[in-house]
C-alpha positions in Angstrom: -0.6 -4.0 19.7 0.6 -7.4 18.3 1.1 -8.0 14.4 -2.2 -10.1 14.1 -3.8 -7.5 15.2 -2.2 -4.3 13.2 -3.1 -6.4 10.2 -7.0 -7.4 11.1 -7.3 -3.3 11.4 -5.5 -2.9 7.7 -7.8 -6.1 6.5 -11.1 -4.1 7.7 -10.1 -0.9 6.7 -8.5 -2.2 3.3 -10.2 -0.7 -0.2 -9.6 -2.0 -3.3 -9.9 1.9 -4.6 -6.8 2.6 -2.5 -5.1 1.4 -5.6 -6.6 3.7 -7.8 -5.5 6.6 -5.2 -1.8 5.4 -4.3 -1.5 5.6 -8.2 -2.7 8.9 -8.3 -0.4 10.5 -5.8 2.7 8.7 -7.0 2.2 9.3 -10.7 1.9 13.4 -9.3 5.4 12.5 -7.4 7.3 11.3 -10.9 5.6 14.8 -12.3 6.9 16.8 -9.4 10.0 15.1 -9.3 11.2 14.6 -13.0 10.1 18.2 -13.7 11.8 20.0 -10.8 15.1 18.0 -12.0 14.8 19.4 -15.2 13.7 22.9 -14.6 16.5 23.0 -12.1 19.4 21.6 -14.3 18.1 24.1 -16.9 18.5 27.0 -14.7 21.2 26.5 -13.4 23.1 25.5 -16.5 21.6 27.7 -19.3 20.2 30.4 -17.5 22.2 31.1 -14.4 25.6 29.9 -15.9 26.5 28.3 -13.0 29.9 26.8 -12.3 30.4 22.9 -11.6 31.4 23.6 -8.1 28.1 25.8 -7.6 26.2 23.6 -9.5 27.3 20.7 -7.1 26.6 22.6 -3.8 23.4 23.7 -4.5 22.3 20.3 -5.9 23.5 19.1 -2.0 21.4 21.8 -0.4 18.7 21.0 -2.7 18.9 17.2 -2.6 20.0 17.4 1.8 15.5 17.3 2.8 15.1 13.9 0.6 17.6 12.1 2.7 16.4 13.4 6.3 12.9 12.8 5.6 12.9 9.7 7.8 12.7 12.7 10.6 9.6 14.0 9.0 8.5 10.3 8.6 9.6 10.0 12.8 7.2 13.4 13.7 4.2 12.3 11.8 4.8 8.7 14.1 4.9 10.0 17.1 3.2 13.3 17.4 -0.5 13.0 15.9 -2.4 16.2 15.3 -6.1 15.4 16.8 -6.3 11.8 16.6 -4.2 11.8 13.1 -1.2 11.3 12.4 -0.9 10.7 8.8 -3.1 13.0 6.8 -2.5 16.2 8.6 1.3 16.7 8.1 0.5 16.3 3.9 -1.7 19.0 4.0 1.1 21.4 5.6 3.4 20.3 3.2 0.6 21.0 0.5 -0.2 24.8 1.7 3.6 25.0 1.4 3.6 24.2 -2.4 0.9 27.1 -3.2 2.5 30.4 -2.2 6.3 29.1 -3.1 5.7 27.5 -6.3 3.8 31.0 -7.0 7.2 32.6 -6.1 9.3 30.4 -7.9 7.5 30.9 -11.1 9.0 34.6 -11.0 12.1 34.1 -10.2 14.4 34.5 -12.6 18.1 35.7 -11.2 20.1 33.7 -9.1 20.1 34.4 -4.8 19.6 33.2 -1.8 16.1 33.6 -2.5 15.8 31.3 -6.0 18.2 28.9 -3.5 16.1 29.3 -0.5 12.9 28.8 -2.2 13.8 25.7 -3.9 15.3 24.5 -0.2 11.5 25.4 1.3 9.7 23.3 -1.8 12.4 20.6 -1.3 11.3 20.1 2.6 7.7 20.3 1.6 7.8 17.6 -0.9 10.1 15.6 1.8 7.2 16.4 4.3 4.4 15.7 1.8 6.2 12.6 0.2 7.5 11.0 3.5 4.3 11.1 5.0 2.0 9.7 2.2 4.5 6.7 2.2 3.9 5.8 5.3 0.2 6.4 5.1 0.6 3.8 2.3 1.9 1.0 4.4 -0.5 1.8 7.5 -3.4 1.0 5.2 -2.2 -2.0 3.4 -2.4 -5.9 4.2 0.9 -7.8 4.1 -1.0 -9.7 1.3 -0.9 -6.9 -1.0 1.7 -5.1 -0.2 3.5 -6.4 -3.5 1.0 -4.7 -5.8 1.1 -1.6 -4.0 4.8 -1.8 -4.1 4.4 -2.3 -7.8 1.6 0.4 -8.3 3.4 3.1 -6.8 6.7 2.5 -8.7 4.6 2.2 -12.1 2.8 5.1 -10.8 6.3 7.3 -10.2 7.8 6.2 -13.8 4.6 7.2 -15.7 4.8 10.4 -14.2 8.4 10.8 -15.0 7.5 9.9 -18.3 5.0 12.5 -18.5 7.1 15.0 -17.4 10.0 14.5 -19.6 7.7 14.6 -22.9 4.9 17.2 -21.9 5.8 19.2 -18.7 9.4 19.6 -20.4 7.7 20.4 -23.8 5.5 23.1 -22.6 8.5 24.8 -20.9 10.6 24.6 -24.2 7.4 26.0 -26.2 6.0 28.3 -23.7 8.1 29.2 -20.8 9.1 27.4 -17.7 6.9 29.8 -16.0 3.9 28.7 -16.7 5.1 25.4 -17.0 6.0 25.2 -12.7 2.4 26.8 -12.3 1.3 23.4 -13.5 3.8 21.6 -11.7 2.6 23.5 -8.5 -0.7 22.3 -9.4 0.6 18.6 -9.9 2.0 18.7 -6.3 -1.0 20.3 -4.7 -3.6 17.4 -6.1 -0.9 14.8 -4.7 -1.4 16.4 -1.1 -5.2 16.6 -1.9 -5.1 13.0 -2.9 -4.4 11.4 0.4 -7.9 12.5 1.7 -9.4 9.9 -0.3 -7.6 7.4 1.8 -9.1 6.3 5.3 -6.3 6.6 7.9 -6.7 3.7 10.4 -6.0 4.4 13.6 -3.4 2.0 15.9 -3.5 2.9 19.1 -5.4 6.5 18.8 -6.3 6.7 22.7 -2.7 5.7 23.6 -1.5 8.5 25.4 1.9 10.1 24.2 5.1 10.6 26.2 9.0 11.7 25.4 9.2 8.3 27.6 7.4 6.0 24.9 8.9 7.6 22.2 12.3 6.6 23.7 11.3 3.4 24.3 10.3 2.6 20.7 13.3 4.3 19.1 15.3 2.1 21.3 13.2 -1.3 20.3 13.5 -0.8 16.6 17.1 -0.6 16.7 18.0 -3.1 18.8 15.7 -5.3 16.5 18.2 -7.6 14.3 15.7 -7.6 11.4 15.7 -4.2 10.4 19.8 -4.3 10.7 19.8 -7.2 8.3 17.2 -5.7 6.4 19.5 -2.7 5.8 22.3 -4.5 4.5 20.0 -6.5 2.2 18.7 -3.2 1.2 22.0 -1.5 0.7 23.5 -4.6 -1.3 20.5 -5.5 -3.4 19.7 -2.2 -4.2 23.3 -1.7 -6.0 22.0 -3.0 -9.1 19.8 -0.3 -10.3 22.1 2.1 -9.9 23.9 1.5 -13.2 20.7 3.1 -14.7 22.7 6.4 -13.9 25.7 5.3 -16.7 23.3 4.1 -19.8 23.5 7.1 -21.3 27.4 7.0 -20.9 27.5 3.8 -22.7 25.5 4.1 -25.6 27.2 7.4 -25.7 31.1 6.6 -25.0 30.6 3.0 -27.0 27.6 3.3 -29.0 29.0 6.7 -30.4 24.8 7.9 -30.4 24.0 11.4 -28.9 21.9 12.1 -26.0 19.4 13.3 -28.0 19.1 9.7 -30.1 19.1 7.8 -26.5 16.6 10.1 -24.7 13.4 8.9 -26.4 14.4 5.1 -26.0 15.0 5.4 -22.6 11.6 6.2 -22.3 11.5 2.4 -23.3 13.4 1.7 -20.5 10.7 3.7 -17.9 7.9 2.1 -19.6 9.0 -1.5 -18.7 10.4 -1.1 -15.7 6.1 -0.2 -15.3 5.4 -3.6 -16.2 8.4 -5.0 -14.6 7.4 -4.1 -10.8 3.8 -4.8 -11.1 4.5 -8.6 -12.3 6.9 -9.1 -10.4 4.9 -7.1 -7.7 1.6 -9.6 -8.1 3.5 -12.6 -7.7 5.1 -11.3 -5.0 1.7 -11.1 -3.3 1.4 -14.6 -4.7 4.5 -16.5 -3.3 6.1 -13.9 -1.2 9.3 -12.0 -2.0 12.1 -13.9 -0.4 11.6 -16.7 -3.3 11.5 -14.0 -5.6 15.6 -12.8 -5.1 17.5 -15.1 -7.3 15.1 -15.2 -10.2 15.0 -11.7 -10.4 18.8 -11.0 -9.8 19.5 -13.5 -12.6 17.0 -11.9 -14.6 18.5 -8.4 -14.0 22.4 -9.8 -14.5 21.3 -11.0 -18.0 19.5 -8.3 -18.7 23.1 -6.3 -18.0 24.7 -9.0 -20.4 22.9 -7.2 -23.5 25.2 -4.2 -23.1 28.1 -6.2 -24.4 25.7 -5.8 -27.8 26.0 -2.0 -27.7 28.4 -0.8 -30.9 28.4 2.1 -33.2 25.9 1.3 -35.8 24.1 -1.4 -34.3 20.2 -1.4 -35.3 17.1 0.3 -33.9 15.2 -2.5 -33.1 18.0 -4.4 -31.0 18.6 -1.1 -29.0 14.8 -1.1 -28.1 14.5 -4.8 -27.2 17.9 -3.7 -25.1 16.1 -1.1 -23.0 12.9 -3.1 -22.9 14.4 -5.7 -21.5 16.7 -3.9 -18.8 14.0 -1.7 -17.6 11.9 -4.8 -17.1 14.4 -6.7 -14.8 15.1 -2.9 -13.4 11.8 -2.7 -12.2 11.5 -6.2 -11.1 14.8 -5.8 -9.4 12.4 -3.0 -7.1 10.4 -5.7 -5.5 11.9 -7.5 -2.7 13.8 -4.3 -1.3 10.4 -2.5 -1.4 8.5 -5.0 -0.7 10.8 -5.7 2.8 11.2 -2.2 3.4 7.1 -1.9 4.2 6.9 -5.4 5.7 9.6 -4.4 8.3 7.7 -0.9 8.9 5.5 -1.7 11.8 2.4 1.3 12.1 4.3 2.6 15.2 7.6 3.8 13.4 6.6 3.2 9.7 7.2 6.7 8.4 10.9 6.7 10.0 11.7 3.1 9.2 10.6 3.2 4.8 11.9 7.1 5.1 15.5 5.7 6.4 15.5 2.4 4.0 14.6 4.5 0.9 17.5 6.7 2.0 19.8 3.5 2.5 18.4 2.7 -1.5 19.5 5.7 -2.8 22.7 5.7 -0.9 23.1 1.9 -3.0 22.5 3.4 -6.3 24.4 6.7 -6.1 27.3 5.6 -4.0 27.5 1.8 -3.7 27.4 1.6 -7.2 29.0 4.9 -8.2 31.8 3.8 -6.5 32.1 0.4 -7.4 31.8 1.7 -11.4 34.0 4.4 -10.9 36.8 2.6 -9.3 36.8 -0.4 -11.8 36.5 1.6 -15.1 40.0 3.0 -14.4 41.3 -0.7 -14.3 43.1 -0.8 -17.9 41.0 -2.9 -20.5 37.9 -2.5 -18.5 35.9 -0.4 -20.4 31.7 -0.3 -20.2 29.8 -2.6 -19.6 32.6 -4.3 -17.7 32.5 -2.3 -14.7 29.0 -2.7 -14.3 29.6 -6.4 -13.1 31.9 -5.2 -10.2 28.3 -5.5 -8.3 27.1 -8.6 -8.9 29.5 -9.6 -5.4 26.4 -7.4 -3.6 24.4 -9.2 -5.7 25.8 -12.6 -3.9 25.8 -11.0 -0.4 21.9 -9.6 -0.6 21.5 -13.1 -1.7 23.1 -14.4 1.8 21.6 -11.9 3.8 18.1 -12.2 2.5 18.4 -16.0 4.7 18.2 -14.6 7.8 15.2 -11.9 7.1 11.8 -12.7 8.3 10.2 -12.5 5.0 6.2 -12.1 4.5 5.0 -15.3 3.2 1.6 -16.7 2.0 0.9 -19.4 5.7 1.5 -16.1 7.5 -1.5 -14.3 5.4 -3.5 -17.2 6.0 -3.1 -17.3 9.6 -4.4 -13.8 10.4 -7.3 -14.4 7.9 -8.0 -17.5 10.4 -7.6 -15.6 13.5 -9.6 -13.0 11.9 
C-alpha cells in the first residue's frame, strides 16, 4: 500500500474527537506511571528497608518490560486478532490490570510475589501502552500529527501532576491501599478508552505469513531513514535528560530542600504542557524539521538561567526559572516525536515508535547521565556547567536532522489533491 494511500485511509477515518480520547488515555498513563513510581520508591525505601543494591535490581526487573515493548508493539503488527490488530491486545493488557492491581493492594511484605506482581503489571502497562501508541499513529494524518504529539505529552504531564498532588496525597492520608485501587481503576479506563477510537484497517484481507513478516523486518532496517532517524533521536533527545539533575542543583547550589523544590517543579510540568502543544501546532503548521534550531536555542537559553540559581535567590525568579525550562523542555519534545510517528509506517508502527521511544529514554538516562556525570568530576566544573557537555548532540541532531525526510506542508497538500 503506498504512503498516499495509508494517509487518504487516516484522512477518511480521522475525528476531531480523537483528540479528546488520545488525551484521555495519556493523562490515565502519567496517573499510572507517576503513581506506581512513587508507591514503589516508598515501599521499597520506607517500608521494605531495602538496600541500594536491591533497590537497583528490582528497579531493572521492574523497569526491563518498558524497553522491550517494541516486541509487544511488533506482535500487535503483525499478528491481528479477527481483523484487528490494535484494540484487541489493550484489552488483554486491561483484564491484566484488574486481578493484579487487586493483589498488589494487599501485599505488604517483600517476595517474589510483591516482585513478581509488579513484573506482571509492568508487562501489562508495556502491552497496554505500546499498543495504544501505535493505535495513535495508525489513525492520525501526517498533518496533525504535531498536535497529537503535543496532546499526548500534555496529556502524560497532567497526569503526573495529578498524581504527585492527589494520588500521592490520598496514600499519605489514607493508605496506599486504597490509593492503587484507584490507580487500578485509572489504568483499566485507559485500556477502555481506546474503544472510542475507530481502528482503520491497512491491508485487513492481506493474508499473513512468517515469510512477509521477514520480509518487512528486513525492509525497515535496511531503510536509511529510520537509521538516521535514530541518531537524531538519540542526539536530540540528550537535552531533556538534565531534567533528572534539577533537583540536584537547586539542592547542591541553591542550598533549598526537596521539599521547597517539589511544588515548583510542578511549574516545570505545567509548562512543558504548553510548551509541546505550541510548539506541536506549528509543527502542524510549517513542519518540524524548521522547527530544530529554534527550539534547541530556545531550550540552551532556557539552561542559561541555572547559572541564576544561588542560596537565597527570590521566589519569583525560581518560578520564571522552571516556567521557562519546562516550556523549551516540552518544546524540545516535538521534532523527536513528531519524526518518531512520521517514520512509523501502519505496517511496523508499534515496533518502530516502541524502539525510538526506547532509543529516547536511552538519551536521557544514559547519553546524558553520562555526559553529566563524567564532566562534573572535571575540577571547577560544578552545576550547571556539566549540563552544557550536550549541546555537541545538540550540533550533531542539528546535522543529522539534513538528511531526514521530514513531513512538510506541499507533501499534506499533495495527498489532499490526489485525494
Amino acid at each position: 500500500m503506498t504512503s498516499t494511500k495509508i494517509q487518504e485511509i487516516k484522512q477518511a477515518n480521522f475525528k476531531m474527537s480523537f483528540f479528546f480520547v488520545v488525551a484521555l488515555f495519556y493523562a490515565f498513563q502519567g496517573i499510572y506511571q507517576t503513581s506506581m513510581n512513587v508507591y514503589q520508591s516508598y515501599m521499597m525505601n520506607e517500608v521494605f528497608l531495602l538496600s541500594v543494591s536491591r533497590i537497583a535490581l528490582v528497579n531493572f526487573l521492574v523497569i526491563l518490560p518498558n524497553y522491550l515493548k517494541m516486541f509487544t508493539g511488533l506482535l500487535s503488527d503483525r499478528v491481528p486478532i479477527g481483523k484487528l490488530r490494535r484494540v484487541p491486545y489493550i484489552l488483554i493488557g486491561t483484564f491484566i490490570y484488574i486481578p493484579f492491581f487487586i493483589l498488589l493492594a494487599n501485599l505488604w511484605d517483600y517476595g517474589t510475589l510483591w516482585v513478581g506482581t509488579m513484573l506482571v503489571l509492568s508487562w501489562g502497562w508495556a502491552l497496554v501502552d505500546g499498543t495504544l501508541d501505535a493505535l495513535s499513529i495508525d489513525v492520525t494524518p501526517a498533518n496533525k500529527l504535531g498536535m497529537m504529539n503535543g496532546t499526548a505529552w500534555a496529556s502524560r504531564n497532567f497526569g503526573s501532576v495529578i498524581a504527585t498532588i492527589v494520588i500521592a496525597g490520598i496514600a499519605a492520608a489514607i493508605s496506599w491501599k486504597y490509593a492503587l485501587y484507584i490507580v487500578g481503576a485509572f489504568a483499566v479506563l485507559q485500556g477502555v478508552s481506546a474503544l472510542f477510537i475507530k481502528e482503520p484497517k491497512f491491508n485487513s484481507n492481506e493474508k499473513r505469513s512468517w515469510k512477509k513478516d521477514k520480509e518487512a523486518i528486513s525492509r525497515l532496517f535496511k531503510d536509511k531513514q529510520i537509521w538516521y532517524t535514530i541518531i537524531f533521536v538519540l542526539l536530540f533527545n540528550a537535552g531533556p535528560g538534565i531534567y533528572a539533575f534539577i533537583f540536584t542543583l537547586f539542592i547542591k547550589v541553591g542550598g533549598f530542600t526537596t521539599a521547597e523544590i517539589s511544588v515548583k517543579a510542578a511549574a516545570a510540568f505545567l509548562a512543558s504542557m504548553a510548551g509541546v502543544l505550541v510548539f506541536g501546532k506549528i509543527s502542524d503548521k510549517i513542519g518540524a524539521k524548521k522547527l530544530v534550531v529554534p527550539i534547541l536555542v530556545l531550550f540552551w537559553l532556557s539552561i542559561g538561567t541555572f547559572f541564576f540559581v544561588k542560596p537565597g535567590m527570590s521566589e519569583w525568579l525560581i518560578w520564571a526559572i522552571m516556567g521557562f525550562f519546562g516550556f523549551c523542555m516540552g518544546a524540545s519534545f516535538v521534532p523527536g516525536g513528531r519524526l518518531s510517528m512520521e517514520v512509523a509506517d501502519p505496517e511496523m508502527s508499534g515496533f518502530v515508535y516502541s524502539g525510538l521511544a526506547s532509543i529516547s529514554n536511552i538519551a536521557q538516562a544514559g547519553v546524558a547521565g553520562l555526559l553529566i556525570g563524567l564532566t562534573s568530576k572535571i575540577p571547577g566544573w560544578t552545576l550547571p556547567l556539566p549540563f552544557f557537555s550536550i549541546i555537541p548532540c545538540s550540533i550533531g541532531a542539528i546535522i543529522v536532522a539534513q538528511k531526514l525526510n521530514w513531513w512538510s506542508p506541499e507533501i499534506s497538500a499533495e495527498v489532499s489533491a490526489v485525494g
